[in-house]
mmCIF file of the N, C-alpha and C atoms, coordinates in Angstrom:
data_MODEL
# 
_entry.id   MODEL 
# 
loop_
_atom_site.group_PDB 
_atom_site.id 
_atom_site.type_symbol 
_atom_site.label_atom_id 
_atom_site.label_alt_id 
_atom_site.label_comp_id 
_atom_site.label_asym_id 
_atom_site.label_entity_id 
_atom_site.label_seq_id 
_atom_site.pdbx_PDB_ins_code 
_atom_site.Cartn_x 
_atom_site.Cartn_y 
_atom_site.Cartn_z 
_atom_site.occupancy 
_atom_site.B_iso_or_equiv 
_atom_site.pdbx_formal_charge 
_atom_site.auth_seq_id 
_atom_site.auth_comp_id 
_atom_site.auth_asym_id 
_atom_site.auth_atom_id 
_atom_site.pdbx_PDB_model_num 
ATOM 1   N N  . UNK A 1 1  ? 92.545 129.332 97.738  1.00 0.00 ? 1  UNK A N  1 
ATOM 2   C CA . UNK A 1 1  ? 91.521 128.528 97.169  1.00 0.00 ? 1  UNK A CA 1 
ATOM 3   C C  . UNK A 1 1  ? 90.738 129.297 96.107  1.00 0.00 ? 1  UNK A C  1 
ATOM 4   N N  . UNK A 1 2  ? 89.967 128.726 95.913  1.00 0.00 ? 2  UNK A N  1 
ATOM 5   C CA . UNK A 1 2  ? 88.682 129.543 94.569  1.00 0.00 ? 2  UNK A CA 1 
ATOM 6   C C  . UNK A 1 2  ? 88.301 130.830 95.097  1.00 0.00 ? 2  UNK A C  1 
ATOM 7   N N  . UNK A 1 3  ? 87.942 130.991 96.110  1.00 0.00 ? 3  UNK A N  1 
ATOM 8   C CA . UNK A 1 3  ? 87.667 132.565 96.807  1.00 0.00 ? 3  UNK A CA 1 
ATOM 9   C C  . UNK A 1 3  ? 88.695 133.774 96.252  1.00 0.00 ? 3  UNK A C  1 
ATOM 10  N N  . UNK A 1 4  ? 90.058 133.112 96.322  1.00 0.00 ? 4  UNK A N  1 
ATOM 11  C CA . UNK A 1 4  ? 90.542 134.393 96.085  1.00 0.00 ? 4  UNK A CA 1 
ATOM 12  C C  . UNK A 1 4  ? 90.937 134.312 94.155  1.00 0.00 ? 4  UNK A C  1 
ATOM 13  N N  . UNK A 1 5  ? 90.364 133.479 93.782  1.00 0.00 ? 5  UNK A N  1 
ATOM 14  C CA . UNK A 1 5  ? 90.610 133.660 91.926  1.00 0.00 ? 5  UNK A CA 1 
ATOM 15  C C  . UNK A 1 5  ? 89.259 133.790 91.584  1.00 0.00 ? 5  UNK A C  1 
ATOM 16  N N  . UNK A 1 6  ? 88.039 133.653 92.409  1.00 0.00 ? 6  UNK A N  1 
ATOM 17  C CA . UNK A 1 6  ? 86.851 134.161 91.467  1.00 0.00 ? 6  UNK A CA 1 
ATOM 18  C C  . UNK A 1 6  ? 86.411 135.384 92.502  1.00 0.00 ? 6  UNK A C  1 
ATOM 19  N N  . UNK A 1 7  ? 87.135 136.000 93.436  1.00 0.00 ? 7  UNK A N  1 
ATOM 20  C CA . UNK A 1 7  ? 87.047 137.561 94.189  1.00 0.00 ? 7  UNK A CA 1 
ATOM 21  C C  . UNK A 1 7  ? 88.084 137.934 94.531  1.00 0.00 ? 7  UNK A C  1 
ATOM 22  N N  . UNK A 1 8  ? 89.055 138.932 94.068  1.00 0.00 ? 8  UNK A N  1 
ATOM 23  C CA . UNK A 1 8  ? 90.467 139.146 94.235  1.00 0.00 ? 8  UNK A CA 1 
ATOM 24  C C  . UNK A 1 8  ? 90.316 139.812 95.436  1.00 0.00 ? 8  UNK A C  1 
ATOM 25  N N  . UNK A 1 9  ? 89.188 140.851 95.820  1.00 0.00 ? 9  UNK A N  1 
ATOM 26  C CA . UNK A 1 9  ? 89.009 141.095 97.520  1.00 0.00 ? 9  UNK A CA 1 
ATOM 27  C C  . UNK A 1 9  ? 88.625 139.944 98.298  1.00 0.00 ? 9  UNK A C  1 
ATOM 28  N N  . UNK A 1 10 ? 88.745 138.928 98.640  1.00 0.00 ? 10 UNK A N  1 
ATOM 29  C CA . UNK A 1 10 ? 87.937 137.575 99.065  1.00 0.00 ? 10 UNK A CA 1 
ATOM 30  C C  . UNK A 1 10 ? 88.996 137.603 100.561 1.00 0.00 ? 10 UNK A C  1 
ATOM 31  N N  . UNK A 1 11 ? 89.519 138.173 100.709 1.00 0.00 ? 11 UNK A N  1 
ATOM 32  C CA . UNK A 1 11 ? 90.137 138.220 102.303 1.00 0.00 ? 11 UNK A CA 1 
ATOM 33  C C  . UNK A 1 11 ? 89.683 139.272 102.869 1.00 0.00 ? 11 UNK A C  1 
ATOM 34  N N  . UNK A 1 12 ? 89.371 140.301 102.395 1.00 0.00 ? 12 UNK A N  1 
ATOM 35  C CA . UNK A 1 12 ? 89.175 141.676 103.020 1.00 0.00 ? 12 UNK A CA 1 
ATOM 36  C C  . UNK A 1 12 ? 87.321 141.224 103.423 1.00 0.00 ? 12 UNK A C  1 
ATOM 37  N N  . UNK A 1 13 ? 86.840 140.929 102.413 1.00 0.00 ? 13 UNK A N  1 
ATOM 38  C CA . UNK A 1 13 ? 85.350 140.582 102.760 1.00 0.00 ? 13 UNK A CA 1 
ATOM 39  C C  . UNK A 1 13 ? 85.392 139.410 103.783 1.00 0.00 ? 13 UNK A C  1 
ATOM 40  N N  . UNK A 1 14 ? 85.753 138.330 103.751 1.00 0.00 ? 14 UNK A N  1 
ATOM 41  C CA . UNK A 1 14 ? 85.837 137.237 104.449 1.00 0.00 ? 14 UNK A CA 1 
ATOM 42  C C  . UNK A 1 14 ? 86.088 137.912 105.989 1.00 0.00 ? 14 UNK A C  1 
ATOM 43  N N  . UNK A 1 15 ? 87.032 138.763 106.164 1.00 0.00 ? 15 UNK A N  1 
ATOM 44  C CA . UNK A 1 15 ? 87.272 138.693 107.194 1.00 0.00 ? 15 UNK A CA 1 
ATOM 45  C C  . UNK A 1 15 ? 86.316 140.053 108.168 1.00 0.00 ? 15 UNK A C  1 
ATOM 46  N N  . UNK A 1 16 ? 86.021 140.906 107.033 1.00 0.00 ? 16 UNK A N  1 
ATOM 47  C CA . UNK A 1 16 ? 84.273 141.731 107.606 1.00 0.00 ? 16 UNK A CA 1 
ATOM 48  C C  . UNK A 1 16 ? 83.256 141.129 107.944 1.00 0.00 ? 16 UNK A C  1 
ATOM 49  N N  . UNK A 1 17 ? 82.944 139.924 107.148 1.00 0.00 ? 17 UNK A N  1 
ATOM 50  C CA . UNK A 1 17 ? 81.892 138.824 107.020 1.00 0.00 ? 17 UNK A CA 1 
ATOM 51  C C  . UNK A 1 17 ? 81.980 137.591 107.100 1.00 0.00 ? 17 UNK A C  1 
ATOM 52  N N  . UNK A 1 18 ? 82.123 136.908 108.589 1.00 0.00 ? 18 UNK A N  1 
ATOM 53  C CA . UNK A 1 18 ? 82.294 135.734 108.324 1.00 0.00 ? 18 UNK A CA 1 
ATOM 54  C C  . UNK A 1 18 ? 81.691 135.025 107.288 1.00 0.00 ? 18 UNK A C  1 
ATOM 55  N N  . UNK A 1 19 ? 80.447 135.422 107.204 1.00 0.00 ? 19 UNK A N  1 
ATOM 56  C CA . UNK A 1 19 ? 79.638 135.068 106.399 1.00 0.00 ? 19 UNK A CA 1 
ATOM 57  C C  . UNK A 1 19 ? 79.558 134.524 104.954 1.00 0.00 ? 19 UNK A C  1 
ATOM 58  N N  . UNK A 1 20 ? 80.641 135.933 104.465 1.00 0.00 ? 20 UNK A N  1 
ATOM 59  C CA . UNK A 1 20 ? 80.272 135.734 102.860 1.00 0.00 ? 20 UNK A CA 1 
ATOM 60  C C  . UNK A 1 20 ? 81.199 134.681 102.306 1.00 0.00 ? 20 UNK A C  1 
ATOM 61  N N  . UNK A 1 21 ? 80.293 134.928 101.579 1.00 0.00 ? 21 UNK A N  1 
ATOM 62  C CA . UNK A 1 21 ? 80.876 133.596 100.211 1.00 0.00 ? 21 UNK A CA 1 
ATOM 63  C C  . UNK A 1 21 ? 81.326 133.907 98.896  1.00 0.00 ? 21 UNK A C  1 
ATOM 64  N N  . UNK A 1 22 ? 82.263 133.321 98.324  1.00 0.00 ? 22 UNK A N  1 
ATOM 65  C CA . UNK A 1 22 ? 82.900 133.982 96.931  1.00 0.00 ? 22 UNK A CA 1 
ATOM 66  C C  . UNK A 1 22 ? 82.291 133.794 96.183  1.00 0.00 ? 22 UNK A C  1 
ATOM 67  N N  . UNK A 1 23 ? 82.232 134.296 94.980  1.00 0.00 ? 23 UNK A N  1 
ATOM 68  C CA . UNK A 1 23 ? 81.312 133.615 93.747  1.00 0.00 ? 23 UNK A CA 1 
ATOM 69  C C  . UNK A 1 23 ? 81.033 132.418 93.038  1.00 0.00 ? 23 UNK A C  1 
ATOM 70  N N  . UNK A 1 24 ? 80.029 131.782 92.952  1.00 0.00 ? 24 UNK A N  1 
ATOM 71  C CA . UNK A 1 24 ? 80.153 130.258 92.458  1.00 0.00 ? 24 UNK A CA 1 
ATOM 72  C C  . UNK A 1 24 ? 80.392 130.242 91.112  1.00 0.00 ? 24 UNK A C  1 
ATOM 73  N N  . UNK A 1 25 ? 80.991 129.329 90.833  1.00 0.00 ? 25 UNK A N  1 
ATOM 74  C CA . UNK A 1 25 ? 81.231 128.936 89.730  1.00 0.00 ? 25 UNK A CA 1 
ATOM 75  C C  . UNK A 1 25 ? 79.802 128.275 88.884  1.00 0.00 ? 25 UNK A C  1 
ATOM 76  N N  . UNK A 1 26 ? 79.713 128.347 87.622  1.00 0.00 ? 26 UNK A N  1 
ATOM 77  C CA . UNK A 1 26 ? 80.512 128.365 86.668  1.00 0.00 ? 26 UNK A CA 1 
ATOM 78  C C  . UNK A 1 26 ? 80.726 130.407 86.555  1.00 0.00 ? 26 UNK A C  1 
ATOM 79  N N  . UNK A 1 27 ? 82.041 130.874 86.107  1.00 0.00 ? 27 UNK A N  1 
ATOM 80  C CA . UNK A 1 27 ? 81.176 132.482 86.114  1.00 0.00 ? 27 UNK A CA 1 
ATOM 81  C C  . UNK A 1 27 ? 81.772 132.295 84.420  1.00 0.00 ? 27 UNK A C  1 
ATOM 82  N N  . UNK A 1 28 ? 81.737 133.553 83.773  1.00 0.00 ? 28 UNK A N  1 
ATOM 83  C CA . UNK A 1 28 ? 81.902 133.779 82.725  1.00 0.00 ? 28 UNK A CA 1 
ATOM 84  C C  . UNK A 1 28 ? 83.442 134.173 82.650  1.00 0.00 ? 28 UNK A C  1 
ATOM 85  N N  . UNK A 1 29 ? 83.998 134.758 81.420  1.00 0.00 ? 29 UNK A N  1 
ATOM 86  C CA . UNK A 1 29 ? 84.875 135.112 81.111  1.00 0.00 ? 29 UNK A CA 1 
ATOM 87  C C  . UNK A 1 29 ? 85.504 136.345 81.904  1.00 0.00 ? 29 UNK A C  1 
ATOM 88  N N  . UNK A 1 30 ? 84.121 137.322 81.174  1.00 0.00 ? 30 UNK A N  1 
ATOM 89  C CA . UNK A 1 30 ? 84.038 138.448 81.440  1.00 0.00 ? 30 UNK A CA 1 
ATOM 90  C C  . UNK A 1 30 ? 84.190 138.629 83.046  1.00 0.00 ? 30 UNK A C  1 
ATOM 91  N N  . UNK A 1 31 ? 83.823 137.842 83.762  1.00 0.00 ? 31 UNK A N  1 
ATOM 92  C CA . UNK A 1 31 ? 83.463 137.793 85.258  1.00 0.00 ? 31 UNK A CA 1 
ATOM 93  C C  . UNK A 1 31 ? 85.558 137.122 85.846  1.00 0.00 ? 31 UNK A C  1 
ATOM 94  N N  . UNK A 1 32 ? 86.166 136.934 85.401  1.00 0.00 ? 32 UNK A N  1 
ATOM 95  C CA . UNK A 1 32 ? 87.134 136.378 85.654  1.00 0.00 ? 32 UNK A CA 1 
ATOM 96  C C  . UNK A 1 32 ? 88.070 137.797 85.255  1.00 0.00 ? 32 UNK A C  1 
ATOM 97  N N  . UNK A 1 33 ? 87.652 138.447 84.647  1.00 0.00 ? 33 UNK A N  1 
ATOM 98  C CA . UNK A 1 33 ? 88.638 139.337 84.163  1.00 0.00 ? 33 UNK A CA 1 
ATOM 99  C C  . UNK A 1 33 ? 88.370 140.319 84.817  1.00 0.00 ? 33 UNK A C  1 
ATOM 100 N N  . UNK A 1 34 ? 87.186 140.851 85.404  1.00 0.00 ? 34 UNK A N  1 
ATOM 101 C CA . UNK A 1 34 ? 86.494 141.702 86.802  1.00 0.00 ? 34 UNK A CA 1 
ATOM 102 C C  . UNK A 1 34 ? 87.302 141.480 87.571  1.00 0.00 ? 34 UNK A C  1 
ATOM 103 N N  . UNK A 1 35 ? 87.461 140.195 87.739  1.00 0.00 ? 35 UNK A N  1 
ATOM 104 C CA . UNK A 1 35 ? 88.305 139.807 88.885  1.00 0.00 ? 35 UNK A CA 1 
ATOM 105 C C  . UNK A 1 35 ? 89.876 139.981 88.504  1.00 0.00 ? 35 UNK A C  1 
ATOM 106 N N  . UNK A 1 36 ? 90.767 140.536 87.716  1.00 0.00 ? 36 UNK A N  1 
ATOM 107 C CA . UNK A 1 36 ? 91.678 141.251 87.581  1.00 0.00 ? 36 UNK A CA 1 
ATOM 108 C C  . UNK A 1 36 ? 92.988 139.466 86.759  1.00 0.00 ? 36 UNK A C  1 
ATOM 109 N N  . UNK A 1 37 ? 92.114 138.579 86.476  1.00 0.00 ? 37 UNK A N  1 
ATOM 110 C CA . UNK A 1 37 ? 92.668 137.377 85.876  1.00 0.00 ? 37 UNK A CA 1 
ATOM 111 C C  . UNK A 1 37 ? 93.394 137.311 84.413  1.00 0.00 ? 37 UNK A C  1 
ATOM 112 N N  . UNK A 1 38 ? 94.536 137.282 83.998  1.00 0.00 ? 38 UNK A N  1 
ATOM 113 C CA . UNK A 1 38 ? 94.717 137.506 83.006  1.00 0.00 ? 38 UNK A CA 1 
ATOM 114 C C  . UNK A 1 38 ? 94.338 136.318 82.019  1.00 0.00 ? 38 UNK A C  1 
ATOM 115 N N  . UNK A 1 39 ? 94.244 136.542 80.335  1.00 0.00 ? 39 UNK A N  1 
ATOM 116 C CA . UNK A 1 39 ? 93.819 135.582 79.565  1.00 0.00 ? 39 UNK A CA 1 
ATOM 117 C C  . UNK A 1 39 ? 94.335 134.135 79.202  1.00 0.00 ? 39 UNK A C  1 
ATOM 118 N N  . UNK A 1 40 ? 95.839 134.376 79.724  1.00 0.00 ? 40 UNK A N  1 
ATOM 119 C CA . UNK A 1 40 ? 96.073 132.665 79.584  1.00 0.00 ? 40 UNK A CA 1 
ATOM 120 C C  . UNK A 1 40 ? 96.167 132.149 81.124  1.00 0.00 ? 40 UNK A C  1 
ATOM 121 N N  . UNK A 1 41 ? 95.699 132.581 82.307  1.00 0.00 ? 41 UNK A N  1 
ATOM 122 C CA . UNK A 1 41 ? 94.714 131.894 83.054  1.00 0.00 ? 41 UNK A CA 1 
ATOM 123 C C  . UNK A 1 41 ? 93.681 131.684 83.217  1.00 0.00 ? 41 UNK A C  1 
ATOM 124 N N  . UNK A 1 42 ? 92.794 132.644 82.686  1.00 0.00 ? 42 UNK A N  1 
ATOM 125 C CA . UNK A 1 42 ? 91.753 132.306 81.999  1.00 0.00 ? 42 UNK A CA 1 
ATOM 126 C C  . UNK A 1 42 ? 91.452 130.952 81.312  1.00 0.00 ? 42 UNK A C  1 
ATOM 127 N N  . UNK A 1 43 ? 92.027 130.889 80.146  1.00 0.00 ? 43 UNK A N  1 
ATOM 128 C CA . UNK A 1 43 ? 92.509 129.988 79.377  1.00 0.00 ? 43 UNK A CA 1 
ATOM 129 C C  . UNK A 1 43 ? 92.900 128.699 79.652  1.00 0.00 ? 43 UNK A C  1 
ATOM 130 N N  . UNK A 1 44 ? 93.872 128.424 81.232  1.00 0.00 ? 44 UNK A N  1 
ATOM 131 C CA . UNK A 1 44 ? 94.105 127.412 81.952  1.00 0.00 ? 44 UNK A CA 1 
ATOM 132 C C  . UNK A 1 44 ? 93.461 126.860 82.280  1.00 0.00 ? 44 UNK A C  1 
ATOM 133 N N  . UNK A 1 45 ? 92.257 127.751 83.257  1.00 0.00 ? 45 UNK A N  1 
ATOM 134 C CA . UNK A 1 45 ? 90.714 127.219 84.002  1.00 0.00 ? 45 UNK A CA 1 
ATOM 135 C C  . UNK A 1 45 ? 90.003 126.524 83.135  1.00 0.00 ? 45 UNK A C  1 
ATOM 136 N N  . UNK A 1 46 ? 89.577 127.460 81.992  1.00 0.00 ? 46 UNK A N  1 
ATOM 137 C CA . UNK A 1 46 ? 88.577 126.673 80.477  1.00 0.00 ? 46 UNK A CA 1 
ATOM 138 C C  . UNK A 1 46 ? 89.547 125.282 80.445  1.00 0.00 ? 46 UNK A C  1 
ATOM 139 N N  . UNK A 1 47 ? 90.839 125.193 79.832  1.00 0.00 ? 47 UNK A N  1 
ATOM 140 C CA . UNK A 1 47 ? 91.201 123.498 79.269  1.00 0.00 ? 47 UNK A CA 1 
ATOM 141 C C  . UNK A 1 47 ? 91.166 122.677 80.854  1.00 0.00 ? 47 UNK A C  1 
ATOM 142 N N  . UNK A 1 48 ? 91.354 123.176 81.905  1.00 0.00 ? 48 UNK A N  1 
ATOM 143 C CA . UNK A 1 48 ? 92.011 121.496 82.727  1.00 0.00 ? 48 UNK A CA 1 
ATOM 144 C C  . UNK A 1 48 ? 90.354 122.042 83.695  1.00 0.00 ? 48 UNK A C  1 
ATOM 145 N N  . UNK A 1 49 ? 89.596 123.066 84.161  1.00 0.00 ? 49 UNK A N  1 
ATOM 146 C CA . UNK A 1 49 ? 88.684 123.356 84.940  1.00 0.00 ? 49 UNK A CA 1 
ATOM 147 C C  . UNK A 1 49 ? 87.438 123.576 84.279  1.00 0.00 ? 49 UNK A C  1 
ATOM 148 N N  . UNK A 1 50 ? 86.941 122.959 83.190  1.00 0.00 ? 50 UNK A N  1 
ATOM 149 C CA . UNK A 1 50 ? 85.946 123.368 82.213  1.00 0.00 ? 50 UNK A CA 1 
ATOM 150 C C  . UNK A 1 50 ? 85.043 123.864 82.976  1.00 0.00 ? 50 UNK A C  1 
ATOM 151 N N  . UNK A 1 51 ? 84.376 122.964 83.934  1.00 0.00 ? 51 UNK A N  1 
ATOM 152 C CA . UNK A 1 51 ? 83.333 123.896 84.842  1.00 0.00 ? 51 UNK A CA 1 
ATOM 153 C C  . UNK A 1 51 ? 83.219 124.476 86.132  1.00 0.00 ? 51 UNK A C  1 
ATOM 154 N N  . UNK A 1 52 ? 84.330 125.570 85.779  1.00 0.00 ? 52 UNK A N  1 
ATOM 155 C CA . UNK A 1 52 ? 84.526 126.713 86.079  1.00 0.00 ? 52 UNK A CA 1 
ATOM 156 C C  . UNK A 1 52 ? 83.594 127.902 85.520  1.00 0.00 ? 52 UNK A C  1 
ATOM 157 N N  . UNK A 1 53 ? 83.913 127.372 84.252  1.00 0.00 ? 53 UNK A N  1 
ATOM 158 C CA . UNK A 1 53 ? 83.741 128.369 83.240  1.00 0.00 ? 53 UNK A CA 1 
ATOM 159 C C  . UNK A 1 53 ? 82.560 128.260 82.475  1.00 0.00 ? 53 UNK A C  1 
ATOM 160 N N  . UNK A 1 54 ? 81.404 129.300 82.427  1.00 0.00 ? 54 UNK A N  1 
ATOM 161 C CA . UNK A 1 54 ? 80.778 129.653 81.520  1.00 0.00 ? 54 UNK A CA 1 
ATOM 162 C C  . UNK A 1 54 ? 80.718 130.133 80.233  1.00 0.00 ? 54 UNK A C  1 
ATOM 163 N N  . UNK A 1 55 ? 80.592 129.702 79.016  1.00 0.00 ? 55 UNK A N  1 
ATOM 164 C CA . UNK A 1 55 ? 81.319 129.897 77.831  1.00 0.00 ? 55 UNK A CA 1 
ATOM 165 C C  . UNK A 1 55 ? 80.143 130.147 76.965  1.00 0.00 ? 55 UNK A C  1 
# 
């Protein structure tokens, strides 16, 4: 789900923390590429997921 494309650790935390929560959307570019996302998925999210993305 979204957990693990906007926190590429989002299982390792999840499962320390029931608790936590992945990052909400909308994030930025820059924040997608932190997350280890390359630019034409990037790119995918922006055209069909606009708010996803902070632009």
């Amino acid at each position: 789900g979204r957990g693990g494309i906007f926190d590429y650790d989002f299982a390792t935390k999840a499962l320390a923390d029931p608790n936590y929560l992945a990052p909400t959307p909308p994030l930025t570019r820059e924040q997608l590429r932190e997350q280890y996302l390359g630019e034409a998925f990037i790119n995918y999210l922006a055209n069909r997921f606009s708010s996803m993305i902070a632009d």
